[in-house]
PQR file with spaces between the fields and no chain letter, atoms N, CA, C, O and H, PARSE charges and radii, in Angstrom:
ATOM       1  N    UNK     1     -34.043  -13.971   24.537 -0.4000 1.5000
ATOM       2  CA   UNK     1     -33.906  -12.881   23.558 -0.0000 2.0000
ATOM       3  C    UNK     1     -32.862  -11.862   24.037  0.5500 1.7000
ATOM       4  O    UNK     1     -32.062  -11.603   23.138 -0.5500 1.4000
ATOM       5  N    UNK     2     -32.625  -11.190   25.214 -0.4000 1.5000
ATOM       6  CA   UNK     2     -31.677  -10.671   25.624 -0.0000 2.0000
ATOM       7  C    UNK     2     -30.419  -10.722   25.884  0.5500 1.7000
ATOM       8  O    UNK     2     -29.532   -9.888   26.067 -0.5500 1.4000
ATOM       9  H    UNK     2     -33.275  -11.400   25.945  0.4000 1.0000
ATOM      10  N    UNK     3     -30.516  -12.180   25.866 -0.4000 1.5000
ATOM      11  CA   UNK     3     -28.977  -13.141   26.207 -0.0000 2.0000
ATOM      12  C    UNK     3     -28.461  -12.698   24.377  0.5500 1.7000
ATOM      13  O    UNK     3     -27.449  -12.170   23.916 -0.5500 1.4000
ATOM      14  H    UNK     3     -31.237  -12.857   25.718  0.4000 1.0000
ATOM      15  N    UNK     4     -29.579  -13.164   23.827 -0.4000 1.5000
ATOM      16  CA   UNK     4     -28.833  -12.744   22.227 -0.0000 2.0000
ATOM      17  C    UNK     4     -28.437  -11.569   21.825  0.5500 1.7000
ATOM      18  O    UNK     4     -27.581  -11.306   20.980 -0.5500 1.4000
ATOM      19  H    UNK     4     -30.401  -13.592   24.202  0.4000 1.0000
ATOM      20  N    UNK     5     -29.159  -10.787   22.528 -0.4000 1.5000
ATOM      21  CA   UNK     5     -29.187   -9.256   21.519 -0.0000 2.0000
ATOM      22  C    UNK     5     -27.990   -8.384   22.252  0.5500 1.7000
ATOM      23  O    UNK     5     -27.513   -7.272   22.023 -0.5500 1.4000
ATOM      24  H    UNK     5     -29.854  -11.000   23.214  0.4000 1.0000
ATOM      25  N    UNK     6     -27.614   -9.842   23.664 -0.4000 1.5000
ATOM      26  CA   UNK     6     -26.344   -9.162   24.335 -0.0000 2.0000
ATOM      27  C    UNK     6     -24.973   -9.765   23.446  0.5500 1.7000
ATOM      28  O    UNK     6     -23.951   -9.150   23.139 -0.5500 1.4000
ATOM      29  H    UNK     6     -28.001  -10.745   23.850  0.4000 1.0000
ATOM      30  N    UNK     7     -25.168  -10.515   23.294 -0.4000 1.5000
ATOM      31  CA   UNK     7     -23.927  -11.420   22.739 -0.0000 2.0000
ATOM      32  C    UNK     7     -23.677  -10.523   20.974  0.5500 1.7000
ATOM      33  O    UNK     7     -22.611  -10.409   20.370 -0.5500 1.4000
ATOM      34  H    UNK     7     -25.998  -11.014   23.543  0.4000 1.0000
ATOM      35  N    UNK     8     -25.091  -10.006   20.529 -0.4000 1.5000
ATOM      36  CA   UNK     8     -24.841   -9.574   19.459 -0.0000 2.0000
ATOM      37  C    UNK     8     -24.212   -8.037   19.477  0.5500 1.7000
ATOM      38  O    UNK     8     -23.389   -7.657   18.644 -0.5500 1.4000
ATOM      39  H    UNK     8     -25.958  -10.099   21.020  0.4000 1.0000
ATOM      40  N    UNK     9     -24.578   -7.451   20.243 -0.4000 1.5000
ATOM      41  CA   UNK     9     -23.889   -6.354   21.061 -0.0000 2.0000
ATOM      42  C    UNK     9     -22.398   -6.569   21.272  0.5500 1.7000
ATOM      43  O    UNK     9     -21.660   -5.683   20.841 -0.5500 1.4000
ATOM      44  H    UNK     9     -25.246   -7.760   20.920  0.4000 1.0000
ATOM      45  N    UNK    10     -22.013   -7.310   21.696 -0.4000 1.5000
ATOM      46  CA   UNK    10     -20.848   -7.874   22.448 -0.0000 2.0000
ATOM      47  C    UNK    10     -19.816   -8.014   20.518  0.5500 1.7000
ATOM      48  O    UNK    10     -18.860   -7.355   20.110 -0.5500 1.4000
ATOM      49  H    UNK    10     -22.613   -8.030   22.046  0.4000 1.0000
ATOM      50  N    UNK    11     -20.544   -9.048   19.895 -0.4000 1.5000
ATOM      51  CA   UNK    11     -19.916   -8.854   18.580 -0.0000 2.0000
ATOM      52  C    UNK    11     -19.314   -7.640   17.730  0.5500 1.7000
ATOM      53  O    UNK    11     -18.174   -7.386   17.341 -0.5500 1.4000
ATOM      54  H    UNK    11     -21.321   -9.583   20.226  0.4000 1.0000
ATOM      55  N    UNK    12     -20.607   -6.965   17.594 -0.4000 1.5000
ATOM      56  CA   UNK    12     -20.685   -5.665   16.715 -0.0000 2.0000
ATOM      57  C    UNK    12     -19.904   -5.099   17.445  0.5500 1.7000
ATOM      58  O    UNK    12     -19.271   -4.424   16.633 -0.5500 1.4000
ATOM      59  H    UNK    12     -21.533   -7.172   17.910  0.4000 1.0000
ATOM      60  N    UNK    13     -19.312   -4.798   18.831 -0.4000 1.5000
ATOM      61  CA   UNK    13     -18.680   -3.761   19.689 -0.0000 2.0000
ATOM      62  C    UNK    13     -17.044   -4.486   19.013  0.5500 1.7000
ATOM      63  O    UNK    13     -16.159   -4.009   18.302 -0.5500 1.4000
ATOM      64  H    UNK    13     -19.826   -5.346   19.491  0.4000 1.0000
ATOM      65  N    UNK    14     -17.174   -5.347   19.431 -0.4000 1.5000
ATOM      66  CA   UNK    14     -15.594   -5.952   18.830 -0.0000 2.0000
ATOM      67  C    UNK    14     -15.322   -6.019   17.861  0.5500 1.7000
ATOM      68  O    UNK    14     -14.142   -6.258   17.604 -0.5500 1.4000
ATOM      69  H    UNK    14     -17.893   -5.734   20.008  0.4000 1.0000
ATOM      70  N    UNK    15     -16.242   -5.848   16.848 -0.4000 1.5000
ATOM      71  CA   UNK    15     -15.467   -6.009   15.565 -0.0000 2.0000
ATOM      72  C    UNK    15     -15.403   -4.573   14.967  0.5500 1.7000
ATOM      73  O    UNK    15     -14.755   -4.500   13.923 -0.5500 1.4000
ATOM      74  H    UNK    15     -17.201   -5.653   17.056  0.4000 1.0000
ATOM      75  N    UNK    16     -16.092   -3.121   15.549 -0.4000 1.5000
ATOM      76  CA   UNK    16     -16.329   -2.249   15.494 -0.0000 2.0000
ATOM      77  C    UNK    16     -14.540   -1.691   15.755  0.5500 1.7000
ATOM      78  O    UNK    16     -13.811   -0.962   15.082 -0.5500 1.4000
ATOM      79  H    UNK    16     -16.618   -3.180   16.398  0.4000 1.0000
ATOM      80  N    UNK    17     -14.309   -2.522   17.192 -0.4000 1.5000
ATOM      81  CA   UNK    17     -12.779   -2.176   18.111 -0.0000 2.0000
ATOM      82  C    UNK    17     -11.673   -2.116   17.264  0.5500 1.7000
ATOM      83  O    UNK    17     -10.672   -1.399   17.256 -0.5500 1.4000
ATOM      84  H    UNK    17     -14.902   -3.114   17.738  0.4000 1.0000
ATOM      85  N    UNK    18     -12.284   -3.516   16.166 -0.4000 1.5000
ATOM      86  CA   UNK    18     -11.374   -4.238   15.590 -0.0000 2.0000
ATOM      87  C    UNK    18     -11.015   -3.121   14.286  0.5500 1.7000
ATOM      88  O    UNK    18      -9.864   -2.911   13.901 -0.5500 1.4000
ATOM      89  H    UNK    18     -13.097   -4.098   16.173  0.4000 1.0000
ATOM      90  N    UNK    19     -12.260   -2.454   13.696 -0.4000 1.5000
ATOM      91  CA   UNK    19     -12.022   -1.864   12.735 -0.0000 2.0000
ATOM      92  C    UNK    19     -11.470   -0.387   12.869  0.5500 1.7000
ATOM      93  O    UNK    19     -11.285    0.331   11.886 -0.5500 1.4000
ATOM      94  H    UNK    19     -13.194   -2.625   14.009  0.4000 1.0000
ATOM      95  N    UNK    20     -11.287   -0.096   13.844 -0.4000 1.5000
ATOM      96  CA   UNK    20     -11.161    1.350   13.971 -0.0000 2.0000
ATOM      97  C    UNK    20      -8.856    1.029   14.556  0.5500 1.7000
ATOM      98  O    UNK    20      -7.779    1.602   14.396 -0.5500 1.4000
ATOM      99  H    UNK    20     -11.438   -0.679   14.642  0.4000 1.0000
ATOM     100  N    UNK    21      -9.334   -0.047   15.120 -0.4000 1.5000
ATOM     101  CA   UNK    21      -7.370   -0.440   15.557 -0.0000 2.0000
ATOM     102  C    UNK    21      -7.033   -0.982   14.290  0.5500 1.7000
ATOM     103  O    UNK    21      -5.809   -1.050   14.179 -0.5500 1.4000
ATOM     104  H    UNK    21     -10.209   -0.513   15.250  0.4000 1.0000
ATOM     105  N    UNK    22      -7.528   -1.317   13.477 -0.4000 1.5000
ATOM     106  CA   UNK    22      -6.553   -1.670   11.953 -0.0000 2.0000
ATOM     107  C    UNK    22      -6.802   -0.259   11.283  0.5500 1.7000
ATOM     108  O    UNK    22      -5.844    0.153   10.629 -0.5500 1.4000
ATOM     109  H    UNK    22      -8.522   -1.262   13.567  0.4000 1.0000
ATOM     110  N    UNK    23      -8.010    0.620   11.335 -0.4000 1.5000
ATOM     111  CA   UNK    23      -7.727    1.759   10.549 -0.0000 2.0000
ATOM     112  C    UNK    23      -6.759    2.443   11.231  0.5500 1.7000
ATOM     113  O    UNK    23      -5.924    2.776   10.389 -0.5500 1.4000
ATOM     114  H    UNK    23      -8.788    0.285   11.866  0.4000 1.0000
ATOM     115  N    UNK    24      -6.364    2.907   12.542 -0.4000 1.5000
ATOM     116  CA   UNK    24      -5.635    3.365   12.831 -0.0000 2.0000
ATOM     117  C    UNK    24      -4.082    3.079   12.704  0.5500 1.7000
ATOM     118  O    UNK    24      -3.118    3.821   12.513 -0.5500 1.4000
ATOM     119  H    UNK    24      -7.042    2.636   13.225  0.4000 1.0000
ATOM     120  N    UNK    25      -4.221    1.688   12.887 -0.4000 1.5000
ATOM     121  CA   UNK    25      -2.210    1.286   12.108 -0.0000 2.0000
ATOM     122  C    UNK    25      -2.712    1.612   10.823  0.5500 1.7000
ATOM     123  O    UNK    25      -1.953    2.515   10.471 -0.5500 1.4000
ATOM     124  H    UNK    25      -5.004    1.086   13.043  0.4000 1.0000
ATOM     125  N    UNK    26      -3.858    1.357    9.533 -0.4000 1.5000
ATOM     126  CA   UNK    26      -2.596    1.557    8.385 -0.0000 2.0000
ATOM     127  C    UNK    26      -2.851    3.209    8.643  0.5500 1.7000
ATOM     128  O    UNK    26      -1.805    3.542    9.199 -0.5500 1.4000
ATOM     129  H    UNK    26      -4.475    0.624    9.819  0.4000 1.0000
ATOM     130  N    UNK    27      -3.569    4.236    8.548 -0.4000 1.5000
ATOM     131  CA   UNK    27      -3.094    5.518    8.970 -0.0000 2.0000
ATOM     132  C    UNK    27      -1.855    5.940    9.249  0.5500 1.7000
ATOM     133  O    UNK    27      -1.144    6.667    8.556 -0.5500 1.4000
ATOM     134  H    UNK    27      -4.420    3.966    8.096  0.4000 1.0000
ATOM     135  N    UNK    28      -1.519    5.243   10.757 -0.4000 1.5000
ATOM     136  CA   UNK    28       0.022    5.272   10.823 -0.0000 2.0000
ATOM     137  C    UNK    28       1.136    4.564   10.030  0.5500 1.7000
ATOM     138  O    UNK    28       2.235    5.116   10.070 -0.5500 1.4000
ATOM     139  H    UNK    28      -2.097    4.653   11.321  0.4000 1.0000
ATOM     140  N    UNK    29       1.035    3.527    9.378 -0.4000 1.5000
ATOM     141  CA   UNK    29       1.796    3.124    7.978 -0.0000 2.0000
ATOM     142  C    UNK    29       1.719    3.741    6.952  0.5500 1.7000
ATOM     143  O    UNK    29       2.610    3.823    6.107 -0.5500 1.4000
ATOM     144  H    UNK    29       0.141    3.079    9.346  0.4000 1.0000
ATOM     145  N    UNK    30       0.509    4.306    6.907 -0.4000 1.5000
ATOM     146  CA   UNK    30       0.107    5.325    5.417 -0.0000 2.0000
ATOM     147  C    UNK    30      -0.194    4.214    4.379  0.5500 1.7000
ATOM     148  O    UNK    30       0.178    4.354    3.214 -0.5500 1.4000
ATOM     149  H    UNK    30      -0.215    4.239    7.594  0.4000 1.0000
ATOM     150  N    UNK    31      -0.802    3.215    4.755 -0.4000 1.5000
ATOM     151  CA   UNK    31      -1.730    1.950    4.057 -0.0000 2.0000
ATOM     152  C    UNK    31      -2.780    2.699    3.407  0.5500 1.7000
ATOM     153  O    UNK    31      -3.395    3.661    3.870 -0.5500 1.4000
ATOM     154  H    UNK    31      -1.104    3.102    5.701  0.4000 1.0000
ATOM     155  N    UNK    32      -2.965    1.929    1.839 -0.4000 1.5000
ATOM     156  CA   UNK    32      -3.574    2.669    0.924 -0.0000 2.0000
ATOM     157  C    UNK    32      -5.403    1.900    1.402  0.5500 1.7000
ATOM     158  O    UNK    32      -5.552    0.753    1.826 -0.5500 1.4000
ATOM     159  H    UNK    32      -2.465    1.149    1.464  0.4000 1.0000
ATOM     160  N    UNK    33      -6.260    2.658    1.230 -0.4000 1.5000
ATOM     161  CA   UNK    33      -7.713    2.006    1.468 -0.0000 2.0000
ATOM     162  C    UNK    33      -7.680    0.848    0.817  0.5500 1.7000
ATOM     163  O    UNK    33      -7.688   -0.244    1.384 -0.5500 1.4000
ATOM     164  H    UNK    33      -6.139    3.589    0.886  0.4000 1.0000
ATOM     165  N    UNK    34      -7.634    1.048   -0.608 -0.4000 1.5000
ATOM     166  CA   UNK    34      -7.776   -0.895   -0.717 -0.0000 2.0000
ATOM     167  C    UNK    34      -6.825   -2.065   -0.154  0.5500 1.7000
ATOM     168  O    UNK    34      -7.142   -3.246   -0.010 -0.5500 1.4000
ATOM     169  H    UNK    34      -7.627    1.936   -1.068  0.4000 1.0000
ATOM     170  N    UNK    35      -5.626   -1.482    0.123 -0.4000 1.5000
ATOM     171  CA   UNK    35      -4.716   -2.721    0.893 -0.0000 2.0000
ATOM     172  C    UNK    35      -5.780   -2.708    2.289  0.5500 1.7000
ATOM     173  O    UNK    35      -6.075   -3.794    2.789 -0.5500 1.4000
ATOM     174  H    UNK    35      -5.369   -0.522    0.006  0.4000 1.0000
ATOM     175  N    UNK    36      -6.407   -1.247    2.960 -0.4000 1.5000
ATOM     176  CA   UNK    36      -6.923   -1.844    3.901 -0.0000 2.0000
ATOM     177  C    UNK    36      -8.255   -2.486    3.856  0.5500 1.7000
ATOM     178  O    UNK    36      -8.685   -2.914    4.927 -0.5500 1.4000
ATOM     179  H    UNK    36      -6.167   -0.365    2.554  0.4000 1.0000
ATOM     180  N    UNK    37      -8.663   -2.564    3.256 -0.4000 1.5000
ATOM     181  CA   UNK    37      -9.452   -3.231    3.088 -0.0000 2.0000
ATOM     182  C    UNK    37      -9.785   -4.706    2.601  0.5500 1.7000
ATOM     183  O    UNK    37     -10.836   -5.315    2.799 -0.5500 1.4000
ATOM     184  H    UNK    37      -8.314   -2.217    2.386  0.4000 1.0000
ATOM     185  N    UNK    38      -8.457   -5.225    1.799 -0.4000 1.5000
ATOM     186  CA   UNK    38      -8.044   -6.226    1.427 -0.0000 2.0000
ATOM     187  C    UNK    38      -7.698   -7.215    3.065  0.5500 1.7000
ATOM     188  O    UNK    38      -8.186   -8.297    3.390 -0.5500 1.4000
ATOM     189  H    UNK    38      -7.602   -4.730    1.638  0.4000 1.0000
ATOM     190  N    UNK    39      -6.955   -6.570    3.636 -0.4000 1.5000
ATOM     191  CA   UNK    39      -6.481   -7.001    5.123 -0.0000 2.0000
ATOM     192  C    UNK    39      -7.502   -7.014    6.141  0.5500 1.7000
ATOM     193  O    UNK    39      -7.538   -7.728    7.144 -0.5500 1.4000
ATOM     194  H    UNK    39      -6.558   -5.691    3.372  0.4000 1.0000
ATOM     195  N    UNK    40      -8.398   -6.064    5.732 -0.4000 1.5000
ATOM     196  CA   UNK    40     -10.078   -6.347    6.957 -0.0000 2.0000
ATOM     197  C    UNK    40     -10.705   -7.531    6.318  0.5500 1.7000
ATOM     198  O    UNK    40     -11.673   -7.912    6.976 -0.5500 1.4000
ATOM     199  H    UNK    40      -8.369   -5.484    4.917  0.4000 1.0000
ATOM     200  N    UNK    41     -10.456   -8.305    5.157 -0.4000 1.5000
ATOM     201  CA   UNK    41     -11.079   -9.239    4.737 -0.0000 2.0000
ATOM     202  C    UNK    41     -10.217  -10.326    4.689  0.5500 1.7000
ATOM     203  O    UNK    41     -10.744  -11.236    4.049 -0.5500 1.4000
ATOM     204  H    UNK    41      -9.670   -7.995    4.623  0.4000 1.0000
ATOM     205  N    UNK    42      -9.042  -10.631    5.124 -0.4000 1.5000
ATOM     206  CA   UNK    42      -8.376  -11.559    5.754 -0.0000 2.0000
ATOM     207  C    UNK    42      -8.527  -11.676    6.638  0.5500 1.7000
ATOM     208  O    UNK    42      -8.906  -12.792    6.994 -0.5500 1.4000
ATOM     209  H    UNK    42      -8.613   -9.892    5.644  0.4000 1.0000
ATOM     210  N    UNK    43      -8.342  -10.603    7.657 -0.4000 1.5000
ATOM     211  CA   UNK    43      -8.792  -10.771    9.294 -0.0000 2.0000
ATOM     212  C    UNK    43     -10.186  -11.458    9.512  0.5500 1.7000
ATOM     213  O    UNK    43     -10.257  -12.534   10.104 -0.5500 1.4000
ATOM     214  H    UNK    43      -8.034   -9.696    7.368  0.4000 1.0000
ATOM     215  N    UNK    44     -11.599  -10.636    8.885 -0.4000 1.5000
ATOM     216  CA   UNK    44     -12.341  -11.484    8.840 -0.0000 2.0000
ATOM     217  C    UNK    44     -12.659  -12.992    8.369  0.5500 1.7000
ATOM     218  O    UNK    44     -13.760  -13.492    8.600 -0.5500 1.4000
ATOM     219  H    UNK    44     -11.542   -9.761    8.404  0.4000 1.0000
């Protein structure tokens, strides 16, 4: 159970990483919310 709830930890932290470094480029592009959001659902 811990091995999981580490690995699920381990997920949520990275994809958390993941979402805050694509909000931050389009910010700096000046990317409109739905393009970003369109592009968090390609990535995923």
């Amino acid at each position: 159970m811990i091995g999981k709830a580490r690995e699920t930890d381990r997920r949520s932290s990275s994809g958390q990483t993941l979402l805050y470094s694509a909000r931050a480029v389009c910010q700096a592009e000046k990317v409109t919310e739905s393009q970003f959001f369109y592009h968090l659902q390609k990535i995923v």
